[in-house]
C-alpha positions in Angstrom: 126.6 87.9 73.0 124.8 85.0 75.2 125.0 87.0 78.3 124.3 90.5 76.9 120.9 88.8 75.8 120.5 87.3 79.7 120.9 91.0 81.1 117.9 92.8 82.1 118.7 95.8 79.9 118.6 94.0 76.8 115.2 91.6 77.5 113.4 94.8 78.7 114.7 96.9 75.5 113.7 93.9 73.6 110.2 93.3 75.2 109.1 96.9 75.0 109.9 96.9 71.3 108.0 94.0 71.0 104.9 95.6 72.6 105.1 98.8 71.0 105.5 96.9 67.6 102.1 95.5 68.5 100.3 97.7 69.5 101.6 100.0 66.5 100.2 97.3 64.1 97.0 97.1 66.2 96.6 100.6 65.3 97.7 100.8 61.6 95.2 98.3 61.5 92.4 100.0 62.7 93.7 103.3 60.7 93.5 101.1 57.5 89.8 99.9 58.3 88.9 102.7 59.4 89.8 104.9 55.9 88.7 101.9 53.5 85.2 102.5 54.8 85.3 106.2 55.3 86.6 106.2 51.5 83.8 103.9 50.6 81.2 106.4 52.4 82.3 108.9 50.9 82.4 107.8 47.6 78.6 106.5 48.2 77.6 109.6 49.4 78.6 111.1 46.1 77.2 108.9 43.9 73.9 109.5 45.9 74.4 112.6 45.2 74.6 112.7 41.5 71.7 110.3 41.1 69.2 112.7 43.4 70.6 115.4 41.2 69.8 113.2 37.3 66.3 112.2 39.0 64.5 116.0 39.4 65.9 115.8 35.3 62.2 115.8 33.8 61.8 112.9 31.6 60.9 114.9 28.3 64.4 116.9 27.9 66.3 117.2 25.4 69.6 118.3 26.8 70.7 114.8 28.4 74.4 115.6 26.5 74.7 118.6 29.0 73.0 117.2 32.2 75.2 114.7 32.0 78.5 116.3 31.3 77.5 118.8 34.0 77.2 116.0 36.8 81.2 115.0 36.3 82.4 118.1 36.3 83.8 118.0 39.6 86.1 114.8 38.3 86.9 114.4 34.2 87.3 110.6 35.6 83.5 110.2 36.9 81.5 108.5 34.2 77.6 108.8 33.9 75.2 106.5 31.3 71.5 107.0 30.6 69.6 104.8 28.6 65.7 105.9 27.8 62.9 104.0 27.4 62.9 104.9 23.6 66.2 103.7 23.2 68.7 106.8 23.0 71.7 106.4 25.5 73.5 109.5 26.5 77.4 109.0 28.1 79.5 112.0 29.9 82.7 112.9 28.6 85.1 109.9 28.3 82.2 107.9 29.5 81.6 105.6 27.0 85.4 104.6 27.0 85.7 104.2 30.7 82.2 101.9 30.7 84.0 100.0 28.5 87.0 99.5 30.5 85.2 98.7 33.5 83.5 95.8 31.9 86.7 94.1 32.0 87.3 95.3 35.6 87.7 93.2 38.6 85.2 93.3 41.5 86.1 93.9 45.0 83.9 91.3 47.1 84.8 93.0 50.6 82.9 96.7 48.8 80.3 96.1 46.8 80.3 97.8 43.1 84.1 98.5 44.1 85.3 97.7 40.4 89.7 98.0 39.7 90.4 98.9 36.4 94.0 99.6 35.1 94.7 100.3 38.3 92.4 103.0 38.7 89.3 102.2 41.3 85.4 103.3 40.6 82.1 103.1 42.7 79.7 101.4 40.0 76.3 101.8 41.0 72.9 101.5 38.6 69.6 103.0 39.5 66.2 102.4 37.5 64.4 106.4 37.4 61.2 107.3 35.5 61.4 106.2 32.0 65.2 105.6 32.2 68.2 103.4 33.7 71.1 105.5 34.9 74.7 103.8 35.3 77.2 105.7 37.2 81.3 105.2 37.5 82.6 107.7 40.6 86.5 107.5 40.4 87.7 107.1 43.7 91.7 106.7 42.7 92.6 110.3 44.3 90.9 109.2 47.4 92.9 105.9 47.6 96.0 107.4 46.9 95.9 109.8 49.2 94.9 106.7 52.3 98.3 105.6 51.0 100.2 108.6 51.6 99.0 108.8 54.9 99.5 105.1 55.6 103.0 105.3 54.6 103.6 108.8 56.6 102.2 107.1 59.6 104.3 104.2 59.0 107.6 106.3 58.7 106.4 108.2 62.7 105.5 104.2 63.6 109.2 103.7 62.9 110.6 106.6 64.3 108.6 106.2 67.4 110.0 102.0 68.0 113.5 104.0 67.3 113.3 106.8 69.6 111.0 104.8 72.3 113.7 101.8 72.1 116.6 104.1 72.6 115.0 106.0 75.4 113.6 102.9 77.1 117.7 101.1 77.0 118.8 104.0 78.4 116.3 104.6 81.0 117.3 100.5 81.7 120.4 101.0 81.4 120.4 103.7 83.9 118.6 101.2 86.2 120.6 98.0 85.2 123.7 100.4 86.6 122.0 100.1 89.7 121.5 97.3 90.0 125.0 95.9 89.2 126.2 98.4 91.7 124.3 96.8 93.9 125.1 93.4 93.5 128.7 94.7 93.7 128.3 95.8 96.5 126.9 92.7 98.3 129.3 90.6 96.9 131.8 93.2 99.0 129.5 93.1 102.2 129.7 89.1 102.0 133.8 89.1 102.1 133.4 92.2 104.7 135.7 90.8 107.5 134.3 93.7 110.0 131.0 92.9 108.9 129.9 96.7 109.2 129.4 97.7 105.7 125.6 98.6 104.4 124.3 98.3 101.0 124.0 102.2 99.6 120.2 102.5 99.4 119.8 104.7 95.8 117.0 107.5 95.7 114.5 105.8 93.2 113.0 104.4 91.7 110.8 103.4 94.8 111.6 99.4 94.1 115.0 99.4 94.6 115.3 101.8 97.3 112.9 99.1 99.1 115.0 96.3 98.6 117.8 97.9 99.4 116.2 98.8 102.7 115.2 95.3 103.3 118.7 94.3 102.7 119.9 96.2 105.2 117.2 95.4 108.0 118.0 91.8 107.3 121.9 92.1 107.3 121.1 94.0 110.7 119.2 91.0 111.8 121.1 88.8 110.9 124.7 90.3 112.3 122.6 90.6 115.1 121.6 86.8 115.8 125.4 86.1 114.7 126.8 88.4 117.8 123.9 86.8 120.2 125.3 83.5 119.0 128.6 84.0 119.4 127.8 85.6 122.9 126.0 82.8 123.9 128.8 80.2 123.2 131.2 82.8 124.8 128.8 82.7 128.3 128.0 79.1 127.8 131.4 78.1 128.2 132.3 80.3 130.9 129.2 79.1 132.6 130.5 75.8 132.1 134.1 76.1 132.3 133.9 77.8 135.7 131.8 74.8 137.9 133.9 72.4 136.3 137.2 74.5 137.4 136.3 74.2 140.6 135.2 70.4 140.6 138.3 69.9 139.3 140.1 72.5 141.7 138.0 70.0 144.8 139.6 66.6 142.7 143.2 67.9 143.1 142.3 68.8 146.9 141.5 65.6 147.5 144.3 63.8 145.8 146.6 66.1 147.2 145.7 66.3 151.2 142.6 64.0 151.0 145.0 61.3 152.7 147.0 63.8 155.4 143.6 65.8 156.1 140.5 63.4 156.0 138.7 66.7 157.2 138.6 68.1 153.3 137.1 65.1 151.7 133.7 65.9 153.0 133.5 69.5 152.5 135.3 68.9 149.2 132.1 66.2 147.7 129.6 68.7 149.5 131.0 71.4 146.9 131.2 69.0 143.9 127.9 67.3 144.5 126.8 71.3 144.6 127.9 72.5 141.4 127.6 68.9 139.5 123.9 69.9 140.3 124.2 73.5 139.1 126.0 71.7 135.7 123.1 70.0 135.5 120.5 72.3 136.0 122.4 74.7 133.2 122.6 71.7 130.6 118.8 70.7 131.0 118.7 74.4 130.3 120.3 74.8 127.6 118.8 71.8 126.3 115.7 73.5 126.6 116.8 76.5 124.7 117.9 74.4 122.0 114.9 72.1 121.8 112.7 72.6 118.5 109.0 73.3 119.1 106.6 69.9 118.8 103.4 70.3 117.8 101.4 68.5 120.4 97.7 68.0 121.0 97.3 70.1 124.2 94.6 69.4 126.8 92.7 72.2 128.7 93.7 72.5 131.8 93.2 74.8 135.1 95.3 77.6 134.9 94.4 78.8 138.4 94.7 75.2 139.7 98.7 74.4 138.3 99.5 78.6 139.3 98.4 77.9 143.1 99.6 74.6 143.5 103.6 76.2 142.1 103.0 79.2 144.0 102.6 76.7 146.9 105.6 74.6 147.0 107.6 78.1 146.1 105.9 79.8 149.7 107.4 77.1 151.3 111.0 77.6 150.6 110.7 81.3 149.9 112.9 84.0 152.3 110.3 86.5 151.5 107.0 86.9 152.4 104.9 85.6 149.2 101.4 87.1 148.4 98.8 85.3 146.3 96.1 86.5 144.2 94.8 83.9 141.8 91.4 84.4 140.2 89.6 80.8 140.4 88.0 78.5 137.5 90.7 80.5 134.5 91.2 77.7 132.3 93.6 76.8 129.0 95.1 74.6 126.7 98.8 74.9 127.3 101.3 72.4 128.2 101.2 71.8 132.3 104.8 71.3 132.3 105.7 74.2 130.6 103.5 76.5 132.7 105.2 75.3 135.6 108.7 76.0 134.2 107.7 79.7 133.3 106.1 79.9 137.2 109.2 78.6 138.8 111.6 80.6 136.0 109.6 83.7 137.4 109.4 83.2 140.8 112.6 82.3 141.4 113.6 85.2 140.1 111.7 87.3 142.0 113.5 86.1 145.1 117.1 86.1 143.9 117.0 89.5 143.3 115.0 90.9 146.7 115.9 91.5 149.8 114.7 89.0 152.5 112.4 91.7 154.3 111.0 92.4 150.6 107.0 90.7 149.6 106.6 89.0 146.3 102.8 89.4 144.7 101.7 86.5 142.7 98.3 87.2 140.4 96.6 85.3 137.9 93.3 87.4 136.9 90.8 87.1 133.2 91.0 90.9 131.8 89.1 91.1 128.8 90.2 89.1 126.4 93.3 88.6 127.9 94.5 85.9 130.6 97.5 88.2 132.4 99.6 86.4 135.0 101.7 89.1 137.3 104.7 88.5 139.3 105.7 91.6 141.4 108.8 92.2 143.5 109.9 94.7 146.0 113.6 94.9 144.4 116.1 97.2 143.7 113.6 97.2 140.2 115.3 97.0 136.9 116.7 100.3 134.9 114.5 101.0 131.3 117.1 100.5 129.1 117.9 97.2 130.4 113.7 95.9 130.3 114.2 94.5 127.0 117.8 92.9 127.3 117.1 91.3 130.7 115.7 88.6 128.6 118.3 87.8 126.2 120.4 84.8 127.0 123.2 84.6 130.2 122.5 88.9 130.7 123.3 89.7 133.8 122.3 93.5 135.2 125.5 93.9 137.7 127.9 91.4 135.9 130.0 91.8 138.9 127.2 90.3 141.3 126.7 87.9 138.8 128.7 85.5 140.9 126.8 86.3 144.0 123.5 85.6 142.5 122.7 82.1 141.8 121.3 80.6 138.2 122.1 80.4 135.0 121.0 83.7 133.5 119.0 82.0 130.8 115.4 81.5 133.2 114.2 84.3 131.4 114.4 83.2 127.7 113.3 80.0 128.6 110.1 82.3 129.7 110.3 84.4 126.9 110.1 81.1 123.9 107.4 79.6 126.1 105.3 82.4 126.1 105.6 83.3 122.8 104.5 79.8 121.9 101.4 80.5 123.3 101.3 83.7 121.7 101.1 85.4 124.4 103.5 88.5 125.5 105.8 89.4 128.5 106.9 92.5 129.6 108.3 94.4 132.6 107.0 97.0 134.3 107.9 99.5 137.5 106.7 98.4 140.8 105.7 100.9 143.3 107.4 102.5 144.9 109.9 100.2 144.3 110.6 97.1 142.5 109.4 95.4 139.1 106.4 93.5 137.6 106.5 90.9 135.3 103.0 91.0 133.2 102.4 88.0 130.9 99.1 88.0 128.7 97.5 85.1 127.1 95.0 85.7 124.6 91.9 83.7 124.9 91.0 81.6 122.8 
């Protein structure tokens, strides 16, 4: 019983009763006031009137008896009392008996001249005319009565309604409750999926549902998809990893094995280690890198144009290709000097790995707009479109079986991907003409 009362189909049942149950007493409420005075008004308004009607009587009549029997002819219950100056009083028909009775009645304070008696109800009103005082006694039981009937018949309809409404509104919940325990079903059956391929069914309405079951599915996509990267990257990092140290290892048993006999092997043998020991090391800091949670640091602004020459420099020097520079002066930021450099080197690198020696590398830093955009551009083999946005995921190569041919990591690209996006700035990769490929980073200014 506990839990049927926790579900959602019950509490909304039971909240939209209580609402309705509110607002129907709200109402009945009103109704109520709302026919006490109109019943009061109208009462009034006859008793006005009969005395309009007794006050054109001249004063010198003599047939009081009939005037006044003809002013309650519309109710044998209305009651009608005139007293002259010279002393004769004249009652209607039953009027001196129900004068009588109301002088033991009970005042309504709420109405004034409201008088119960013997559970009828009467307007009393008294009015001094020319030369006589007229007392007047509208029965208003009828009226009452019939406020009651129609109190109570919109009472029965106010029950009908919480009835009907509640039934309709637990089965339109219910209808949605299904839903929803379909739905958690299903997740619960998602979460134990050992394939992992399964989708929560998105349902057709209402709108709310079909949203989060939308939602659901965009984040289980995300999130399968960050577990494959994952899994990926362990899967390269320890091939990266596993193959240097294979060969150190390979160069070790070389050594032990014909180091003594051939003295000739030792020195080629350390050349190779002290090689890839270096490459171990580069790929660690790397990694490292990767792995390194984002400090919040005070930065200090600093010349962009300044650091971008002074890397392109020192990468001019040591480059195969021929290396052009373009480097707008005086473009300053606050960015980390440090990282800048690792994104220029990242980049130029790069560049030159994967051109030809007789190929020219274009280096540009330039203020466009609001933008700061720094360009690297190659005379490559370029890069194919559908492999632009994958180029930057971690350890993708484009020709896995060159991969071996080509030095680095296969991770300088993320690195300049998370830096950039730090600064919230943006990288992409664009055709070079007529052959080649661009990599365009913009900064926004701040």
């Amino acid at each position: 019983m506990k839990n049927k009362k926790n579900n959602a189909q019950y509490q909304l049942t039971s909240r939209f009763v209580k609402i309705l149950l509110l607002l129907l007493i709200v109402i009945n409420l009103a109704f109520i006031c709302i026919s006490l005075i109109s019943s009061y008004r109208y009462l009034n308004n006859q008793a006005v009137e009969i005395m309009n009607t007794l006050q054109e009587v001249p004063q010198d009549t003599n047939e009081w008896t009939t005037l006044v029997n003809a002013t309650t002819a519309k109710d044998d219950e209305d009651a009608v009392r005139i007293l002259l100056e010279n002393g004769p009083m004249y009652y209607s028909k039953e009027g001196k008996v129900i004068f009588d009775k109301l002088a033991q009645g009970r005042a309504l304070l709420l109405f004034p001249g409201i008088i119960l008696s013997e559970n009828k109800i009467y307007l009393y009103q008294k009015q001094e005319q020319a030369g006589r005082t007229v007392e007047l006694a509208v029965h208003g039981t009828q009226i009452v009565e019939l406020m009651v009937r129609m109190f109570l018949i919109s009472l029965l309809l106010n029950v009908l309604a919480i009835i009907i409404g509640s039934l309709v509104i637990y089965l339109f919940v219910g209808k949605w409750s299904r839903t929803l325990h379909q739905m958690t079903k299903e997740m619960t059956e998602i979460e134990t999926d050992e394939k992992q391929e399964r989708h929560l069914s998105v349902p057709s309405s209402p709108n709310e549902f079909r949203q989060v079951a939308t939602s659901f599915n965009q984040l289980l996509d995300t999130q399968r998809g960050a577990i494959k990267r994952e899994s990926q990257f362990v899967a390269d990092a320890s091939h990266e990893l596993r193959t240097p140290l294979t060969a150190i290892r390979g160069h070790v048993q070389l050594i032990k094995r014909r180091g003594s006999q051939h003295p000739e092997v030792i020195g080629s043998s350390i050349d190779f280690i002290d090689k890839e020991s270096k490459r171990l090391e580069v790929l660690t800091n790397q990694l490292l890198a990767l792995g390194r949670p984002t400090m919040d640091k005070p930065l200090s602004l600093i010349s962009l144009s300044k650091v971008i020459q002074q890397t392109a420099e020192e990468f001019r020097r040591t480059c195969k290709q021929e290396v052009t520079l373009s480097i707008e002066p005086e473009i300053q930021m606050h960015v980390d000097e440090l990282e800048i450099q690792q994104v220029c080197q990242n980049l130029f690198e790069n560049a030159a790995k994967y051109s030809h020696v007789s190929d020219t590398i274009t280096i540009t830093l330039t203020k466009i707009a609001d933008k700061i955009r720094l360009s690297v551009a190659d005379t490559g083999p370029g890069i194919p479109d559908d492999r632009k946005e994958q180029i930057f995921e971690r350890f993708y190569r484009i020709d896995r079986s060159r991969s071996s041919q080509v030095e680095g990591s296969g991770i300088g690209l993320s690195i300049v991907q998370s830096i950039v996006e730090k600064y919230h700035g943006t990288i992409r990769v664009l055709d070079n003409q007529p052959t080649g490929s661009i990599f365009q980073i913009d900064f926004p200014l701040k």
